[in-house]
C-alpha positions, 0 to 999 in steps of 0.5 A: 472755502472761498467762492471765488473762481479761479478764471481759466483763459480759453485761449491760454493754457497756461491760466489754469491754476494746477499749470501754473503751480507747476511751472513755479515748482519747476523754477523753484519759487513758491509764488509769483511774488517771488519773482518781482523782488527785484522791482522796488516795493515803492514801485509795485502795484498792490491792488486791483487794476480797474478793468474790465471783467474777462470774456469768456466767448468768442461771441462776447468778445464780438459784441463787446466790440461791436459796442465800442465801434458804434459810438463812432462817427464816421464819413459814411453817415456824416459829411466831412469837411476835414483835412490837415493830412488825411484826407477824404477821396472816393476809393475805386472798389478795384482798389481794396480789391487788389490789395486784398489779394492774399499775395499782397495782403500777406506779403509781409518780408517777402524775398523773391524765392516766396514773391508773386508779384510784390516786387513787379507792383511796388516797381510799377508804383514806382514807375508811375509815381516818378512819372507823376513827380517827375523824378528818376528815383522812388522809395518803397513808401514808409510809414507816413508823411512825417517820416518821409519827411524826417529822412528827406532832412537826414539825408540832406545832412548826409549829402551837405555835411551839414547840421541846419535845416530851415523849415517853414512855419506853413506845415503841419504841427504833427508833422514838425513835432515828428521831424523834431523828434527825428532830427534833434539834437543831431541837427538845429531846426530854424523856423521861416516865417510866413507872410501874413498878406500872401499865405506863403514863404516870407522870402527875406526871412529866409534869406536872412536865416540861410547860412553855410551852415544850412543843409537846406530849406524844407517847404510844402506846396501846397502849405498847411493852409492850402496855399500855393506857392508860386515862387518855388523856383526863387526859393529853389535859387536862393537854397542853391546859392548857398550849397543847401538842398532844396527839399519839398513836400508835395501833395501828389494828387495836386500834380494833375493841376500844379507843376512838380517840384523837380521843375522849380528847383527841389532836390529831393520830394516827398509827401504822402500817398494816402490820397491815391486810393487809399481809405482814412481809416480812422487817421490811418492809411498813411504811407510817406514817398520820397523821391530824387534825381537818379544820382548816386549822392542821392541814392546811397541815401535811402534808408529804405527800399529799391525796387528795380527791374533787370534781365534774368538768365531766362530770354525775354524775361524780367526780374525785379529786386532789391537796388543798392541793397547794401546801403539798407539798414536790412543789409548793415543793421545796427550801422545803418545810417538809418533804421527802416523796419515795418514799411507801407509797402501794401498802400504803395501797391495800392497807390499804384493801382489808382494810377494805373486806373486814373492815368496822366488825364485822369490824375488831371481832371481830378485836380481841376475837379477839387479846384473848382469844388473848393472854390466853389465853397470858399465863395460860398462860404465867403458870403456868410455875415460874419464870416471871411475865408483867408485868401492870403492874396494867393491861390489855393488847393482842396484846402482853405482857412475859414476865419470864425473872428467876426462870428462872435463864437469860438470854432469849437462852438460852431463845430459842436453845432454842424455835428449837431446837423451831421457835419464835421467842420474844419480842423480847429486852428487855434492853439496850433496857430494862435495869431489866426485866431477863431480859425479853422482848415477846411478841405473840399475834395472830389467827394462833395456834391453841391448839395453836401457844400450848401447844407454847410453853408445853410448850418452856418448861416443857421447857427449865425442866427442863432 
């Protein structure tokens, strides 16, 4: 008789082996087996998969967790200097307060007969976020940057009839392997170059590439590099005389020191909340806007939610509800224009919440704060033998390009060393733009203290040294 026990699951009845032979009798098979036949024996696994040995507890299962996320390095023991699209801003406690609430927290596809307010604060978020872009028109948030970016370029091509998008080469390679897959092969993407003097748009390459055929020209302003463009509305010009859209994404906690993109000409914004608010959340926390003028060329567009407010049957009060429902992939499915499915509509409550709490000053002296840190750092760093911040002859915002060339030493090297002293170095540029060479993106945020930025300062002079 053989020793080996059979293992019975505790949370899934039927594991254990009298059910199991029961269930094969009642569909008439002598053994599981029987049922793979149809998967070609090259292709079935005969052995024992390498896993780990079942828990058997509750309380096993939570220490063998607790085990796993131990090994992690987070911000609250170490300090940060990363960015590149998730980035570390401090998230008033009121915050996760409200959107702990279980009337958002739960709140997964309520409609109004089951909603307690879900639709009247992704309104208000709404409200606030188009006054802070200076836009009519504010989706529900999607899933992230990239897609708010994906369908800002999808429903350029709708609006023009038109299959070319130009993108600039100043963006996240995430995020354009993600508009990538989102847009080919039903459009061709054409790359701009940037100027290697100034950081920013090369303006006659665009020229150059921009076409009848172009549905418009997507760029970030802030770049990737943390530059700032400050030609927007040229560019913005340029993209119209050719009947193209002109279509920027923006950081939105910027907006308290930069003007917004409806001012210099853009036709449809996004970019993504997780600045407002919202924790990192190992790489998490993510959630794209989009936003345009109020006009109905735009608005069929959206794949995703619209939340408006109108009279109800009751005097004095207000409703608030789906708008254009119809043009929604809920209402048409399968021939929806574009399929919307599980959304971030907790982070936009959220969003709101910081908002609402910082309001237009608040939003504006958070902006000059993060100018003045980060400039601080970039002087600071500047001074170190060795080492140059690429200014690129413009100015900046919360992220910059240290350059490790004359270092001697490989970005990968300097950062294994601050992570040695608690420190978690800029995002490694390298492989994704090798003409910087040893370069890394680094991000100063409200969160830093003088103190946090001369202790990298004193770890790189540290390990020039070494």
């Amino acid at each position: 008789m053989s020793s080996k026990r059979n293992f019975v699951h505790p949370y899934i009845p039927n594991s254990v082996p009298e059910i199991k032979a029961k269930m094969l009798e009642e569909i008439g098979v002598n053994d599981i087996e029987t049922l793979y036949e149809d998967i070609p024996e090259q292709l079935r696994f005969k052995g024992e998969m390498n896993l780990p040995k079942p828990l058997r507890s509750e309380y096993e299962l939570k220490r063998h967790v607790e085990q796993i996320l131990s090994r992690n390095k987070t911000c609250q023991e170490n300090i940060s200097f990363l960015g590149g699209g998730c980035w570390q801003h401090y998230v008033p406690a009121i915050c996760d307060e409200i959107n702990q609430r279980s009337e958002f927290l739960t709140a997964y596809a309520g409609e109004p007969y089951e909603d307690h307010g879900r639709f009247h604060s992704l309104f208000e978020y709404e409200s606030m976020m188009g006054e802070l872009l200076d836009m009519d028109v504010v989706n529900v948030p999607t899933y992230d940057w990239g897609q708010a970016a994906s369908t800002s370029i999808r429903m350029a091509e709708r609006i023009t009839k038109r299959s070319e998008i130009l993108i600039s080469k100043l963006i996240s390679p995430d995020r354009l392997a993600i508009i990538k897959n989102y847009c080919q092969p039903v459009m061709e993407i054409k790359l701009i170059d940037y100027n290697p003097k100034t950081g920013l748009v090369d303006l006659n390459d665009l020229e150059v590439k921009l076409s009848p055929k172009s549905a418009g020209f997507y760029f970030e302003n802030p770049s990737y590099f943390g530059t700032i463009e400050d030609h927007g509305e040229k560019i913005s010009d340029i993209v119209h005389e050719q009947g193209a859209l002109s279509l920027v994404g923006v950081d939105p906690i910027s907006l308290g020191v930069l003007i917004p993109p409806s001012n210099y000409g853009a036709d449809i914004v996004c970019g993504d909340i997780q600045p407002l608010g919202i924790h990192m959340q190992y790489g998490g926390g993510l959630a794209g806007f989009i936003a345009t003028r109020d006009e109905k060329k735009f608005v069929m567009e959206y794949p995703s939610r619209l939340f408006g407010i109108t009279h109800t049957s009751v005097e004095g009060e207000w409703g608030f509800g789906d708008v254009t429902y119809e043009r929604t992939s809920f209402d048409k499915r399968e021939q929806g224009k574009e399929f919307v499915g599980t959304m971030a509509a907790l982070w936009g409550i959220t969003a709101g919440v910081f908002l609402a709490l910082m309001g237009p000053q608040g939003i504006q002296e958070l902006g000059k704060l993060i100018v003045q840190k980060s400039q601080y750092a970039m002087k600071q760093i500047s001074e170190i033998r060795g080492i140059d911040v690429l200014l690129f002859q413009s100015s900046h915002f919360k992220e910059f390009i240290v350059d490790f060339n004359g270092f001697g030493k490989t970005v990968n090297e300097v950062n294994q060393f601050l992570l040695e002293k608690g420190i978690f170095g800029g995002k490694d540029l390298s492989k994704e733009f090798p003409e910087l060479g040893e370069s890394a993106l680094y991000c100063v945020t409200e969160v830093h203290t003088k103190e946090d930025i001369d202790r990298l300062v004193q770890a790189l002079t540290e390990f020039n040294h070494k």
